[in-house]
C-alpha positions as CSV (number, residue, x, y, z in Angstrom):
1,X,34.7,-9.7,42.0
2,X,32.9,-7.8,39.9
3,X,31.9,-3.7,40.0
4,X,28.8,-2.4,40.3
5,X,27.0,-0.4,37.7
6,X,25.6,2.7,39.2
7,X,21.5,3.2,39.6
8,X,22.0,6.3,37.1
9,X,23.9,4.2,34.2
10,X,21.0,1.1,34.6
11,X,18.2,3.6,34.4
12,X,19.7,5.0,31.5
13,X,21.0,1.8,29.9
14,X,17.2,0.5,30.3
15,X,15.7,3.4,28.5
16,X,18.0,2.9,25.9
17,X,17.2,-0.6,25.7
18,X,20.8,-1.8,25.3
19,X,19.8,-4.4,27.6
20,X,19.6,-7.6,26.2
21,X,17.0,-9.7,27.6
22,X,16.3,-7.6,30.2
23,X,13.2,-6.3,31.3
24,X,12.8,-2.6,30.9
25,X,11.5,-2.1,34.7
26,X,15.1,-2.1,36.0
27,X,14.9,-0.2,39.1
28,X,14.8,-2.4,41.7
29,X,18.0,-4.3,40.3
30,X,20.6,-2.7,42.2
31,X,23.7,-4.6,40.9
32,X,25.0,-5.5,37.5
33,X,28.1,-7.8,36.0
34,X,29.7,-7.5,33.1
35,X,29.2,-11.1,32.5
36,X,25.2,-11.4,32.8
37,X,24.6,-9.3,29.4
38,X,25.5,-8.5,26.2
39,X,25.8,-4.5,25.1
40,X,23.4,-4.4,22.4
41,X,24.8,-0.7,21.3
42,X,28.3,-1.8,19.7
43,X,30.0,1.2,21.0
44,X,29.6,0.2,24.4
45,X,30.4,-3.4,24.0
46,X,33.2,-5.2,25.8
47,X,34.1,-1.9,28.0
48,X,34.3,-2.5,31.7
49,X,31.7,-1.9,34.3
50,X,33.4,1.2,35.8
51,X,34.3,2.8,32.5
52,X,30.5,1.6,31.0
53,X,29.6,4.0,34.2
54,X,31.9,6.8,33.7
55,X,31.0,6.4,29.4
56,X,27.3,7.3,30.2
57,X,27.3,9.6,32.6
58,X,30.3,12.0,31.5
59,X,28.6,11.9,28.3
60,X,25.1,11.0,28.0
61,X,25.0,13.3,25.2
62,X,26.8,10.7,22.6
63,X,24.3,8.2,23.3
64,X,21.2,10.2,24.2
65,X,19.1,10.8,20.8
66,X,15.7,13.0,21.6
67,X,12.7,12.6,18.9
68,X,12.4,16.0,19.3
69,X,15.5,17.8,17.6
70,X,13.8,21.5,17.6
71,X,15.5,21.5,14.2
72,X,12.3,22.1,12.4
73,X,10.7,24.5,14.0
74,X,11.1,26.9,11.5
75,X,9.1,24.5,8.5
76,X,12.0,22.9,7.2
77,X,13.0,19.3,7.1
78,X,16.1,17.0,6.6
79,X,15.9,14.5,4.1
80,X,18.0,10.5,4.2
81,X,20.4,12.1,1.8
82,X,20.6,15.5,3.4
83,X,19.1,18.5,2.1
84,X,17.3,21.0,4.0
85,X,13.3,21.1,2.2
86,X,10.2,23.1,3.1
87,X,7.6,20.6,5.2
88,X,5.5,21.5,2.8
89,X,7.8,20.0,-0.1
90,X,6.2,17.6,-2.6
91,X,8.7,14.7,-2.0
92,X,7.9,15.5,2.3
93,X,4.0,15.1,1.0
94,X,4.9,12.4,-0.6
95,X,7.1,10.1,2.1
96,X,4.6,11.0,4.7
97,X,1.8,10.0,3.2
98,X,3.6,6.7,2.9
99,X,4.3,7.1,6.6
100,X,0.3,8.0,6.7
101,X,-0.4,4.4,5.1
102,X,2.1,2.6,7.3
103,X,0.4,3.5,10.2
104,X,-2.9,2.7,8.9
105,X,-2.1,-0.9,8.1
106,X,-0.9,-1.6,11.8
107,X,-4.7,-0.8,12.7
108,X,-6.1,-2.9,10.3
109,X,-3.7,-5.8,11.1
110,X,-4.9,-5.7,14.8
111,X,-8.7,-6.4,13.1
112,X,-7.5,-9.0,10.5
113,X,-8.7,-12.6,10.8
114,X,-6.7,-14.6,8.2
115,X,-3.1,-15.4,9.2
116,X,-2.1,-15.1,5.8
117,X,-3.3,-11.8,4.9
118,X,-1.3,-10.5,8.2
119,X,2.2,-12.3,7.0
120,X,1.5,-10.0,3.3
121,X,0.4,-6.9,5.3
122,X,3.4,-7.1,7.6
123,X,5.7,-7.8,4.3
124,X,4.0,-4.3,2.8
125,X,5.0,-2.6,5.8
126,X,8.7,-3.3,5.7
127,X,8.8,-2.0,2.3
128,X,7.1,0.8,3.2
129,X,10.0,1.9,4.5
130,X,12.2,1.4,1.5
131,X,9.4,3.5,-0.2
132,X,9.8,6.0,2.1
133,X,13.6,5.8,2.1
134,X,13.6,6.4,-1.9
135,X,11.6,9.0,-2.0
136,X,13.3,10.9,0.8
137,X,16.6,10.8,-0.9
138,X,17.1,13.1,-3.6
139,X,20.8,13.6,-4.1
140,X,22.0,10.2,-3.2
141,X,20.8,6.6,-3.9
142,X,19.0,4.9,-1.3
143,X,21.1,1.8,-0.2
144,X,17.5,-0.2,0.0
145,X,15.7,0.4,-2.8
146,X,12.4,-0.9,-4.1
147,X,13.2,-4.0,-6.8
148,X,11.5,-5.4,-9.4
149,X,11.2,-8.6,-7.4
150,X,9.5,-6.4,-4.6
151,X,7.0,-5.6,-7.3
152,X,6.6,-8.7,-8.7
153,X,6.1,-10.8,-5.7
154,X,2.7,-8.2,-4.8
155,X,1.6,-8.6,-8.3
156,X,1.3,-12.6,-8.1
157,X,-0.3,-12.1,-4.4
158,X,-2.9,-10.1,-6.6
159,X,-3.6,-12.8,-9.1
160,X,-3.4,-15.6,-6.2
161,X,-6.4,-13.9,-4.7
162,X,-7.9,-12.4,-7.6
163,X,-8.5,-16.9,-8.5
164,X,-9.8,-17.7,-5.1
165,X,-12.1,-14.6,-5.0
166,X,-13.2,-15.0,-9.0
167,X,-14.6,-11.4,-8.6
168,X,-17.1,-10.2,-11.4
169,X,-18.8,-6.9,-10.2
170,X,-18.1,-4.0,-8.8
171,X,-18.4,-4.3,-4.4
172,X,-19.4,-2.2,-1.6
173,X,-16.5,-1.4,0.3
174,X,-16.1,-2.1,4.2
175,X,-18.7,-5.0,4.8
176,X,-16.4,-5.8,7.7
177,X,-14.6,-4.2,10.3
178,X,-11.2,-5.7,9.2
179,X,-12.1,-5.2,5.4
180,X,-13.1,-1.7,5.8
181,X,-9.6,-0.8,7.5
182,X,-7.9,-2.4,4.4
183,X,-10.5,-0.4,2.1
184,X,-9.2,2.9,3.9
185,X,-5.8,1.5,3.5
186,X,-6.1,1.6,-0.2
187,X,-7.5,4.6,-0.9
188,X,-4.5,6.3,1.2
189,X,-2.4,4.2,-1.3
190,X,-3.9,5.8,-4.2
191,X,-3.7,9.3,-2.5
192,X,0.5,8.4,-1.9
193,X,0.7,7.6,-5.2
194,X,-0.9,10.8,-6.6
195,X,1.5,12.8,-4.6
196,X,4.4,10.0,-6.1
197,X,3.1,11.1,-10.0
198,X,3.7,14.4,-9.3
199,X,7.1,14.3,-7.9
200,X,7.7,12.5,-10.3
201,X,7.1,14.8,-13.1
202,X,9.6,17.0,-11.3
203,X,12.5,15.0,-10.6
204,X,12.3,11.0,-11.8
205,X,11.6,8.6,-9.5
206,X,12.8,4.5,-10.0
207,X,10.2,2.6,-12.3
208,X,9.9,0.1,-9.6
209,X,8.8,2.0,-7.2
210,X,5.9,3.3,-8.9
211,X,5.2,0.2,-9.9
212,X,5.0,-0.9,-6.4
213,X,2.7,1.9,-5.2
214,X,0.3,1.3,-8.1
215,X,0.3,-2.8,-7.6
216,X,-0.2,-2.0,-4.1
217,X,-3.5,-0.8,-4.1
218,X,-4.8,-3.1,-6.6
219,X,-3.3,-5.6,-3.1
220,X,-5.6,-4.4,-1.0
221,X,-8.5,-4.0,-2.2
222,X,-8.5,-8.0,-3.1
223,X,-6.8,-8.7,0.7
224,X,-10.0,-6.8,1.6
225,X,-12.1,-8.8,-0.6
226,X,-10.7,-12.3,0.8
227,X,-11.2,-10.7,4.8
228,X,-15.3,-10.6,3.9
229,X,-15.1,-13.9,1.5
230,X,-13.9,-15.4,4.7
231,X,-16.9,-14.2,6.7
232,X,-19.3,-15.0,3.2
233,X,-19.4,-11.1,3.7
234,X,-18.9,-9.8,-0.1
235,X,-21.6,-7.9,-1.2
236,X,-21.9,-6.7,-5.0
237,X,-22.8,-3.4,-6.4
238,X,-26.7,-4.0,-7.6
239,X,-27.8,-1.9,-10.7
């Protein structure tokens, strides 16, 4: 027969979420096989039961990873490749603002009524991360860059909805809810690449990724268009 997994080891392994397929309110399963799942964290895969238990709670510290490090409580920062920076640092300001508009686009995508415009927004966000990544690496190359294909698949959403839209005027931002999140959106997208121009005047920054940053703005503000076209919400500037 199989050996049980001790209360501790499940708590911990459900906080961990090594579980696969298992729910994360674990506590009233009192005994665990081997057989019934697979160990999601590699390191732990294929051990035993007993030496799963012993693994985890003799040394909960290899496996244990708090958010909060205490590592920057004197103002400094780690970047992806390394170096120690002020929090204050121009290439900080300029990641987290990228983080900034990251987390503003999962509020708007809650508000968002077309299907389609959630598939490009969700697409943005995952490159927002190699956005981020770039810019946080300053001694070493980011193993997932931005790519010219990355810029060039925004750039023909732009002209797919610039032709549906067949926009002639200037508009008054927001005339939605969901519109109005994207609107803010954009305008944090100009403000991240601001802080990208000026970093990059310090220490060059990949062509496609300012490409990216610029073309991405110029995506949003016609997502935000086609969200009130949608709802015959447009409204032009009147002079």
């Amino acid at each position: 027969m199989f050996s049980k997994i001790s209360f501790a080891t499940q708590t911990m392994l459900c906080e961990l979420g090594v579980l696969k397929g298992r729910s994360p309110v674990c506590r009233s399963v009192q005994t665990m096989f081997l057989n019934d799942f697979d160990l999601e964290l590699g390191v732990l895969k294929g051990r035993s039961p007993l030496m799963l238990d012993n693994i985890l709670n003799n040394k909960k510290e290899r496996y244990i990873v708090s958010i909060s490090t205490k590592t920057g409580d004197k103002g400094e920062t780690s970047l992806w490749s390394g170096e120690r920076v002020s929090k204050d640092d121009i290439r900080v300001e300029a990641y987290g603002t990228i983080d900034e508009l990251n987390s503003f686009l999962s509020e708007a995508n809650y508000y968002l009524k077309s299907h389609e415009v959630k598939k490009i927004i969700n697409e943005v966000q995952n490159n927002l991360f190699k956005v981020a990544g770039e810019l946080a690496s300053k001694s070493k190359t980011y193993k997932y860059p931005i790519q010219e294909e990355d810029v060039l698949k925004i750039t023909n959403y732009v002209h797919v909805f610039e032709n549906r839209l067949n926009l002639n005027s200037f508009v008054i931002p927001g005339r939605t809810v969901q519109s109005a999140k994207l609107d803010i959106c954009r305008t944090i997208a100009r403000r991240a690449e601001r802080r990208i121009i000026s970093l990059d005047k310090k220490e060059q920054l990949s062509e496609p990724l300012k490409k990216y940053v610029n073309r991405l703005s110029d995506l949003l503000f016609v997502l935000a268009r086609f969200e009130e076209y949608i709802e015959d919400k447009i409204e032009f500037k009147k002079w």
